[in-house]
C-alpha positions as CSV (number, residue, x, y, z in Angstrom):
1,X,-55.6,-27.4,12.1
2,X,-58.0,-28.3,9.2
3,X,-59.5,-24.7,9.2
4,X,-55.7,-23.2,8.8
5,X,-55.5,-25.3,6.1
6,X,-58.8,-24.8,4.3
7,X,-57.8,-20.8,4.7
8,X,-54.7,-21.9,3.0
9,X,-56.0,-24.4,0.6
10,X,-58.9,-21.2,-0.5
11,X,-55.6,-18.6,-1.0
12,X,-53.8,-20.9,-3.0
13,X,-56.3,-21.6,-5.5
14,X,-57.1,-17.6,-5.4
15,X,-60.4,-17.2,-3.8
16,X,-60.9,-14.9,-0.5
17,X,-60.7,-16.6,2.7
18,X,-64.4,-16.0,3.8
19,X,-67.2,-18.1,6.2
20,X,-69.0,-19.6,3.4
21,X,-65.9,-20.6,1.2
22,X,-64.3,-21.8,4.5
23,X,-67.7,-24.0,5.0
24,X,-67.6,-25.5,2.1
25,X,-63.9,-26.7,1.6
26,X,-64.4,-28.6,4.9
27,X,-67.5,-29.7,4.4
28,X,-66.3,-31.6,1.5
29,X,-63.5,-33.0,3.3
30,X,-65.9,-34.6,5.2
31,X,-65.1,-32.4,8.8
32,X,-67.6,-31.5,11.1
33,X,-67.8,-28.0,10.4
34,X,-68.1,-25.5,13.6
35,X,-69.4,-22.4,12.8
36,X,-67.8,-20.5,15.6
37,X,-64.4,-21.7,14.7
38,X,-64.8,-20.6,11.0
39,X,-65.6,-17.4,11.7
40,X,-62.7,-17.8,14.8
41,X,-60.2,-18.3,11.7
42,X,-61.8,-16.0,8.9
43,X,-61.5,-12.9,12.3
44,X,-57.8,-14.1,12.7
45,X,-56.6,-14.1,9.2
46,X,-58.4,-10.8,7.9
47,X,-55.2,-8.5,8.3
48,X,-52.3,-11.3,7.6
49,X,-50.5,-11.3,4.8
50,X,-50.3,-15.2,4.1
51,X,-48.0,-15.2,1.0
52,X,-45.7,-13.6,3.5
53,X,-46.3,-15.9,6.2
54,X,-45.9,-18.9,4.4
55,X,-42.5,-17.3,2.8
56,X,-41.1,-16.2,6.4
57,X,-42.0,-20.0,7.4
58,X,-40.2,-21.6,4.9
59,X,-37.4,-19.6,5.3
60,X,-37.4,-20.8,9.1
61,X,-37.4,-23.9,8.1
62,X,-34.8,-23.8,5.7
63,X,-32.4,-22.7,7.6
64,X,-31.3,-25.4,9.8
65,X,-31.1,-27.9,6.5
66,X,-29.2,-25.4,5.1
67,X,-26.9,-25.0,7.6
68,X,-26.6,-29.3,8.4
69,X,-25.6,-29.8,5.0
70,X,-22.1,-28.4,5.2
71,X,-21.7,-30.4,8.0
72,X,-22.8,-33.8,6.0
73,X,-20.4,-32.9,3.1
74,X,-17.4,-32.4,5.9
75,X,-18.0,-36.0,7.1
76,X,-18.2,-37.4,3.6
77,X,-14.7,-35.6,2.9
78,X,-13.1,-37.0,6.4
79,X,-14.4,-40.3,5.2
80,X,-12.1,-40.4,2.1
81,X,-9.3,-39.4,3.5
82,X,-8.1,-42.4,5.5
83,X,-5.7,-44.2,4.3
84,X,-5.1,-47.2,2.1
85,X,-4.0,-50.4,3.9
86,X,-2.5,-52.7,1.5
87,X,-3.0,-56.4,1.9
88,X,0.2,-57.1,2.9
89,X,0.4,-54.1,6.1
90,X,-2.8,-55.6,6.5
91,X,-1.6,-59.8,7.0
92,X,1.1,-58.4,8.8
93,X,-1.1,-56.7,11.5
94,X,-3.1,-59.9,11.7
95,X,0.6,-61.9,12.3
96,X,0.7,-59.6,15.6
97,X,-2.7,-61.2,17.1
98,X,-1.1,-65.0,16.8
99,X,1.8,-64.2,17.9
């Protein structure tokens, strides 16, 4: 996962997602950095359009948040609709459990 994020990490600050940039940003993170697996990731992403990735991704995950909240405001309205018990309806139901 830490080279996905060092590719990500290098686009967001604007620099090109290559070997040596890759290298470094781990290396300073203090991971062991495997050569084969940089080059694995630098292969992988050279024809991906991360800006669009990372939008399509979000938009995923937005979704289902989006679509719960409705359902949290419906609750909150339920909630307020029951009705008010006085104190005296509610002594007199208590009178019922003594008999």
């Amino acid at each position: 996962m830490e080279y996905i994020y060092a590719a990500m990490l290098l686009h967001k600050a604007g620099k090109k997602v290559e070997e040596g940039s890759m290298e470094k940003v781990l290396s300073a993170t203090g991971v062991a950095v495997d050569k084969a697996r940089v080059k694995a990731t630098v292969t992988a992403l050279k024809d991906v359009d991360i800006d669009k990735v990372i939008k399509e991704a979000s938009l995923v995950t937005a979704a289902p948040a989006a679509a719960a909240h409705p359902a949290a405001a419906e609750t909150k309205a339920e909630k307020k609709e029951e009705p008010a018990v006085s104190e005296e309806e509610a002594a007199a139901g208590l009178g019922a459990l003594f008999g």
